[in-house]
C-alpha positions as CSV (number, residue, x, y, z in Angstrom):
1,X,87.8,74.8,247.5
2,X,86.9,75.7,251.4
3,X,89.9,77.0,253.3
4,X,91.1,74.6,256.1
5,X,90.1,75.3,259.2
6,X,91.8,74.8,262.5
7,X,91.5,75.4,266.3
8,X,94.4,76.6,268.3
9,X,94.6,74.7,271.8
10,X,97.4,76.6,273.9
11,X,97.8,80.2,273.5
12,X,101.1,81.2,274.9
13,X,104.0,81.9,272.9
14,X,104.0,79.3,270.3
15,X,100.7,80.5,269.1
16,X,101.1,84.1,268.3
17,X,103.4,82.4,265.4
18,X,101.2,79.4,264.2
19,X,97.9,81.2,264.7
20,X,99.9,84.4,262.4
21,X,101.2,81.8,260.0
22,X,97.9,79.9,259.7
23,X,96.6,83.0,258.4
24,X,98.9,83.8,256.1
25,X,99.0,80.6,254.7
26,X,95.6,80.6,253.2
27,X,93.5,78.7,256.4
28,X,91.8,80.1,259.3
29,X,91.4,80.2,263.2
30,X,88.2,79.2,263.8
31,X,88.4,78.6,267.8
32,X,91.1,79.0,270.5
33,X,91.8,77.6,273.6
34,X,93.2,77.7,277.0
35,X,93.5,77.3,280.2
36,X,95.1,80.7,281.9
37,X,92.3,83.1,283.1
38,X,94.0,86.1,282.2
39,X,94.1,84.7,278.2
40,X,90.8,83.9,278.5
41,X,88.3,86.3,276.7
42,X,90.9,87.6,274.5
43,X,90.3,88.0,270.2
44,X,93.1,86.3,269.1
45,X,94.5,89.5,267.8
46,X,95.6,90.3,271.5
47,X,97.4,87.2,271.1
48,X,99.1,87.7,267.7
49,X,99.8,90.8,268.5
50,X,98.6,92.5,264.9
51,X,95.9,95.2,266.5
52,X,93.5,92.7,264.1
53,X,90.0,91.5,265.5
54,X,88.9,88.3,264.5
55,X,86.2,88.0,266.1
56,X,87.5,84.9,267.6
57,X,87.8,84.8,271.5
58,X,89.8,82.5,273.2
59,X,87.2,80.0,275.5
60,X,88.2,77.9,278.4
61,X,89.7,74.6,277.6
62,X,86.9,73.1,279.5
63,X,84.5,74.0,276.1
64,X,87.4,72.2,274.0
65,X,85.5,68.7,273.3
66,X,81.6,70.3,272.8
67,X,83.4,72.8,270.7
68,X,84.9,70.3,268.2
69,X,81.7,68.1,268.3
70,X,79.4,70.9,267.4
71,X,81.7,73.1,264.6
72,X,83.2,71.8,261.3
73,X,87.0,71.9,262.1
74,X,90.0,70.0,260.2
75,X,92.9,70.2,262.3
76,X,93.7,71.2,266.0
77,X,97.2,72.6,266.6
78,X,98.2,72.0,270.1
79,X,101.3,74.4,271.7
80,X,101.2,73.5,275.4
81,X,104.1,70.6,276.9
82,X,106.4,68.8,276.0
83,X,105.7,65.2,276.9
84,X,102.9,62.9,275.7
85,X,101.4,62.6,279.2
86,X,100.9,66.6,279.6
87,X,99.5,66.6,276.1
88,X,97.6,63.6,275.9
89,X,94.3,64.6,277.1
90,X,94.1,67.1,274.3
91,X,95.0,64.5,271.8
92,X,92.7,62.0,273.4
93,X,89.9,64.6,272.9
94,X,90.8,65.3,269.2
95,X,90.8,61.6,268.4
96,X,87.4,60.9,270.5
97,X,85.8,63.9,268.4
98,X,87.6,62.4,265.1
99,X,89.2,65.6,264.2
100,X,93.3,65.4,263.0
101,X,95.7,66.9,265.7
102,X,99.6,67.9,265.2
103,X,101.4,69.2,268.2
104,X,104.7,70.5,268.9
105,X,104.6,68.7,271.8
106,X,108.6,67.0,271.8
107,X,107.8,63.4,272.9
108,X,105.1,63.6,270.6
109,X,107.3,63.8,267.9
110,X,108.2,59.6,268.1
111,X,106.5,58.7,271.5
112,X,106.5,54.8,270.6
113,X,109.6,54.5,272.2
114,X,109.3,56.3,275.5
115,X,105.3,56.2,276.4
116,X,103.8,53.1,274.5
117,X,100.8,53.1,276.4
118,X,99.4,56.0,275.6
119,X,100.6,56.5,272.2
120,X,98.8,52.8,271.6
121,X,95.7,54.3,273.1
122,X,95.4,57.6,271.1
123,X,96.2,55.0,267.8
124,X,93.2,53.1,268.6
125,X,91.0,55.6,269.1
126,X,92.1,57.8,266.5
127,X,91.4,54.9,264.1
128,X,88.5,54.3,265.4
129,X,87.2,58.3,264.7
130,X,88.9,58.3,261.5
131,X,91.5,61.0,262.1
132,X,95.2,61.5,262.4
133,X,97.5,62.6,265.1
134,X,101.0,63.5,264.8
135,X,104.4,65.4,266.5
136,X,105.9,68.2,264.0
137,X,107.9,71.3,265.0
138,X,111.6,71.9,264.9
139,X,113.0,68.7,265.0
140,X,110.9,67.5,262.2
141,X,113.0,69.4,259.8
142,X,116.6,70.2,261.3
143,X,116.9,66.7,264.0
144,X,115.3,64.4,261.5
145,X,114.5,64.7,257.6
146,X,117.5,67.0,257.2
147,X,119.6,64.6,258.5
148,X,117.9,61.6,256.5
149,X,118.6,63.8,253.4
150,X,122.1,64.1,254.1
151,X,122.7,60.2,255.0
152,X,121.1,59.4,251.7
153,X,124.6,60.7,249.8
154,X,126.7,58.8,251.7
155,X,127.8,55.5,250.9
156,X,128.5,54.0,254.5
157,X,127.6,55.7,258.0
158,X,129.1,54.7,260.8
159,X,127.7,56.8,263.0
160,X,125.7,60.1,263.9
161,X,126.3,62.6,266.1
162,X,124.0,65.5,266.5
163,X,123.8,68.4,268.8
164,X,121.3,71.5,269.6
165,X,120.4,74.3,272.0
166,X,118.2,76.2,272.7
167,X,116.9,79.1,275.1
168,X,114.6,78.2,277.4
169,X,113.2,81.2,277.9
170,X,112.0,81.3,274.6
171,X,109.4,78.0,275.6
172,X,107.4,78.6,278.5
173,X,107.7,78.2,282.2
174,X,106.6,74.1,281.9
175,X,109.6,73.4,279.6
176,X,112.2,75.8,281.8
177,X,111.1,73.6,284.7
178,X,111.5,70.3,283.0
179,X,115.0,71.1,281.9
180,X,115.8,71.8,285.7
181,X,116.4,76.2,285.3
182,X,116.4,77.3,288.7
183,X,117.3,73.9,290.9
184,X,120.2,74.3,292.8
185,X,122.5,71.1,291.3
186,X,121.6,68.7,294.6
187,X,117.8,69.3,293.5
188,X,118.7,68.5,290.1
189,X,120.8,65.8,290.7
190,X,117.8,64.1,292.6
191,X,114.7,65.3,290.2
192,X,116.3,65.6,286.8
193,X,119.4,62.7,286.2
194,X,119.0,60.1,289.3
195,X,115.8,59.1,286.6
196,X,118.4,57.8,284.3
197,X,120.7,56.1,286.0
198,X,118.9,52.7,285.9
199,X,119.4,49.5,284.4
200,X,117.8,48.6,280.8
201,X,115.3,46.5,282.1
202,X,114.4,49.6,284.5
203,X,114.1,51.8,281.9
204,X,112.0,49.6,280.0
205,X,110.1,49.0,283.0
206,X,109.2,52.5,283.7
207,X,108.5,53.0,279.4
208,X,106.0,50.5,280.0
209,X,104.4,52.5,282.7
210,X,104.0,55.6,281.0
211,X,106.0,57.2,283.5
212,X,109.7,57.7,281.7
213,X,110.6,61.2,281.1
214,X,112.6,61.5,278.0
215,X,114.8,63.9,276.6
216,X,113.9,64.9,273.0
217,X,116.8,63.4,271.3
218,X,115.2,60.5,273.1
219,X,112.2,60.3,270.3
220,X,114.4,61.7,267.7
221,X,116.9,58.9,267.9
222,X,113.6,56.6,267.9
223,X,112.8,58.6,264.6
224,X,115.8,58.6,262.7
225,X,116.0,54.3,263.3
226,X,112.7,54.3,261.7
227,X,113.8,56.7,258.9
228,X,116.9,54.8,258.1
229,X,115.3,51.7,258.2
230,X,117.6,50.7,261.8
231,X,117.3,48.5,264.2
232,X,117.7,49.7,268.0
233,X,119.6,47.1,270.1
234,X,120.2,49.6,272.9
235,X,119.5,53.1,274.0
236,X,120.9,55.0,276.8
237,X,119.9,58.5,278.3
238,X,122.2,61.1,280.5
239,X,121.2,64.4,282.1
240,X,123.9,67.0,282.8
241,X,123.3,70.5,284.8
242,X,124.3,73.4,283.0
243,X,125.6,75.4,285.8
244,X,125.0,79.3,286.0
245,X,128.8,81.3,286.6
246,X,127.0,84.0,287.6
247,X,123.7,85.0,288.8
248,X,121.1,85.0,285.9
249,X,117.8,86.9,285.5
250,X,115.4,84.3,284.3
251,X,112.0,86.2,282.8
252,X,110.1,83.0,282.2
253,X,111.2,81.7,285.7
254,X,110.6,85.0,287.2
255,X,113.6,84.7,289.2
256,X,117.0,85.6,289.6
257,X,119.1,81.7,289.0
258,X,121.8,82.1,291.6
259,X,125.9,81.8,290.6
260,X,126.5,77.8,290.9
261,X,122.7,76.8,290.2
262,X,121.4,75.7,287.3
263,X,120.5,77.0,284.1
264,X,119.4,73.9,282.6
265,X,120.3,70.8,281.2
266,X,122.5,69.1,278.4
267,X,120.7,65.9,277.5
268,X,123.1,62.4,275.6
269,X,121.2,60.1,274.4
270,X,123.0,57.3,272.7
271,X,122.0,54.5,270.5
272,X,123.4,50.9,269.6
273,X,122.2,49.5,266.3
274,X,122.1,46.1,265.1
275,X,123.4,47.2,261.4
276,X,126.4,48.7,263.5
277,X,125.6,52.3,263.1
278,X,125.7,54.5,266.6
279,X,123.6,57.7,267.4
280,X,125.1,60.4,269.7
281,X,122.7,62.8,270.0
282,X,122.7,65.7,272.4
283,X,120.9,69.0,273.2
284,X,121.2,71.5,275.3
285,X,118.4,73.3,276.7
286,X,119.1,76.5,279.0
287,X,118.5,79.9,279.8
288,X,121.3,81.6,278.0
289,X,123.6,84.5,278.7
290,X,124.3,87.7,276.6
291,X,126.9,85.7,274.3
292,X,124.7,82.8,273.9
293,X,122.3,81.7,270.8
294,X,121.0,78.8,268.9
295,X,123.4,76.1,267.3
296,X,122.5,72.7,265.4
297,X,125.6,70.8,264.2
298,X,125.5,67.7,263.2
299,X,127.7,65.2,261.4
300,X,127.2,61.9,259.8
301,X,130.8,59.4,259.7
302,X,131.3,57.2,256.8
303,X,132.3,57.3,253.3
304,X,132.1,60.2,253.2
305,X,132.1,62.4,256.4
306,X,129.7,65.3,256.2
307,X,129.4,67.9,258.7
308,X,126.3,70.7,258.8
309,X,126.5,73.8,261.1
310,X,123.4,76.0,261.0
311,X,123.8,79.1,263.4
312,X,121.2,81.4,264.9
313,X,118.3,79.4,263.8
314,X,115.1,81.0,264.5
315,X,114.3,78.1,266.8
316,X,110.7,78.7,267.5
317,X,109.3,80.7,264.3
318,X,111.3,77.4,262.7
319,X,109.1,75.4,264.9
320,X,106.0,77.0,264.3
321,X,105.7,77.0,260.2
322,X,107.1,73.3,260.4
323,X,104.0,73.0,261.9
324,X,101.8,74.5,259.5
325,X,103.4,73.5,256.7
326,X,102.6,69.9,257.7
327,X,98.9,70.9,257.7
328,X,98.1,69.4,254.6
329,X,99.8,66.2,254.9
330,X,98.3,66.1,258.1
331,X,94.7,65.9,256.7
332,X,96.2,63.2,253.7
333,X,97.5,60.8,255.7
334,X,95.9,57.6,256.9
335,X,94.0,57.8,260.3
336,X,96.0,56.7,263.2
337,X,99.0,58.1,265.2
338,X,100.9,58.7,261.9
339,X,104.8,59.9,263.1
340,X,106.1,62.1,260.4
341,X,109.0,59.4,259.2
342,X,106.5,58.1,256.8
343,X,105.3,61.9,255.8
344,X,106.4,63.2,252.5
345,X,109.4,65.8,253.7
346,X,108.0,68.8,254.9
347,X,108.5,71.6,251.9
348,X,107.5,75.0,251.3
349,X,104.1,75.6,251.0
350,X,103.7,78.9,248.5
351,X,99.9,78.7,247.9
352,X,97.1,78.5,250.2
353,X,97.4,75.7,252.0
354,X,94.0,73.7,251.2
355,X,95.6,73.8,247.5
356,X,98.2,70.7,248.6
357,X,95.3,68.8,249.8
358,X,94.3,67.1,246.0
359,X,96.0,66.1,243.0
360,X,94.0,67.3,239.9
361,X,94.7,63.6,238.1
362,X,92.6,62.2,241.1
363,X,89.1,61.7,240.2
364,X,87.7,61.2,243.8
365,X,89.5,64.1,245.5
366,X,91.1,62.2,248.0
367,X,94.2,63.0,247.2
368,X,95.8,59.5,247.4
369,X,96.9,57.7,244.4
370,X,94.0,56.0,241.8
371,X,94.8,52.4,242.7
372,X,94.6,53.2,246.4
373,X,91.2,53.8,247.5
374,X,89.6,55.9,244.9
375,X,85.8,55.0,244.9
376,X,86.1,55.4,248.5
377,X,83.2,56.7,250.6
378,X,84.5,60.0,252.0
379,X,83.4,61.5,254.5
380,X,82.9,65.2,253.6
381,X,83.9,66.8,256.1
382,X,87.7,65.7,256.3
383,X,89.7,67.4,253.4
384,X,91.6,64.2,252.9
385,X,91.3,60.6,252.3
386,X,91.6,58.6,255.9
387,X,90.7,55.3,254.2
């Protein structure tokens, strides 16, 4: 069976893990893309950071649609943004060339509830190309199926409350900067949280546009309804400054955050359901200080109450093999934008990945059950069924 073979779009941070783990895993790099000149050129091995050369260079995002229309590749991983807008041409591209796409891209995770317009538009044409497209990444596993696993031993929830940080530093200067590190707390006040303080019918308003900027609990929220089988009657959104009491060397900003400024934001979003059942969610993104790290805590009220506290959690290597992990249930499921709620829940993968792909009682190698589309004219080059 042919290793899987995927192209990395964005070579910052995020890839010198999913490119490493992609590896490891089994599959291979076959292309890699960017758009930073001084990345440009590079074997990926610069990038990994092994001393390895694999002979493949990253190329200029510009070559990113000829590339995918002329080679044989099964999945695009795509570490840039983190909205749906700042992502969406790559997606577009990936579903016009018909080749399945996962991002860690946040909205991306559940963007049918924040930028409908687009996410309708990559659907269509990703159905139309036969291919999939889906959000994974850290809040795949620790904001959303751990916390579906958890509500299905309890007898009656009442509600949920979740909350997570995270450094910012750790991300990229685009996701520093749309947390708000480095605006004084007027700036912020105007850029960042005057946004959200709107009516409903605003809100919905600007969704509809494509121009909303959500939070990520936003799309988790969205997720976790879909999960639980819930019913949103109401959603609300609220941007706080974390404010800096001292002055703060940011690396990623490249600049020294000033005592009083802001380091960031703590995001609430809160949900109304029409089963009864309330979502507080809340993370905190900021540049930390020396006694800072990672936190998710979460608790789920009802009969009974159950509270989980994982500290330290290696955010973005978390991330990044939630992300290849879902490789293979990426390439099985049915063309589309396929969210991750309706995924099998994202496990370990200890063989090579393209071994997850087929079930040996499956006659047509699909990989989907015998009633379900066996006899189906593949076509060869995707690993899974997109019937």
């Amino acid at each position: 069976m042919e290793k899987i073979k995927v192209v990395q779009y964005g070579c910052g941070k995020m890839s010198v893990y999913t490119m490493r783990y992609v590896f490891e895993k089994g599959a291979k790099i076959v292309g890699a893309f960017d758009i930073a000149e001084d990345v440009i050129g590079k074997d990926i091995g610069e990038i990994i950071g092994d001393n390895k050369k694999y002979k493949v260079k990253v190329q200029s995002a510009e070559n990113f649609e000829k590339f995918l229309m002329e080679n044989d590749v099964d999945a695009v991983i795509v570490t840039t943004m983190s909205l749906l807008a700042d992502v969406g041409d790559a997606l577009l591209t990936c579903a016009k060339c018909g080749v399945n796409a996962i991002t860690t891209c946040e909205e991306a995770f559940f963007p049918q509830n924040s930028n409908p317009k687009l996410f309708k538009k990559i659907d269509e044409l990703a159905i139309q190309n036969c291919c999939t497209i889906c959000g994974s990444g850290y809040q795949d596993v620790f904001w959303g199926n751990l916390i579906s696993v958890l509500a299905g031993a309890t007898h009656k929830i009442t509600k949920i409350k979740g909350k997570s940080s995270y450094n910012v530093e750790d991300y990229g200067i685009a996701l520093a900067k749309a947390h708000g590190a480095g605006l004084s707390v007027e700036e912020f006040d105007k850029e960042v949280a005057a946004a959200d303080r709107i009516s409903d019918a605003e809100r919905k308003k600007v969704i509809n546009s494509g121009k909303y900027a959500p939070s990520y609990m936003w799309n988790v929220n969205g997720w976790l309804c879909s999960k639980l089988g819930l019913t949103v009657k109401s959603q609300t959104q609220e941007c706080v400054p974390q404010i800096a009491k001292k002055a703060m060397k940011s690396r990623t900003l490249d600049m020294t955050i000033p005592k009083g400024a802001c380091t960031g934001m703590s995001a609430v979003v809160t949900t109304s359901t029409k089963e009864g059942i309330v979502l507080e969610t809340e993370c905190i993104g900021k540049v930390y200080d020396s006694t800072e790290f990672d936190c998710n805590d979460w608790t789920i009220e009802g009969e009974p109450n159950t509270r989980v506290v994982i500290e330290r959690p290696a955010t973005v290597e978390l991330t990044c093999a939630s992300v290849v992990n879902r490789l293979p249930e990426l390439l099985m499921a049915p063309p589309g934008y396929f969210t991750t709620e309706f995924m099998p829940e994202n496990f370990y993968k200890q063989e090579s990945l393209e071994k997850y792909l087929y079930c040996e009682e499956d006659e047509c190698g699909c990989g989907c059950d015998d009633d379900c589309c066996c006899g189906h004219e593949h076509d060869d080059k995707k690993k899974g069924c997109k019937c």
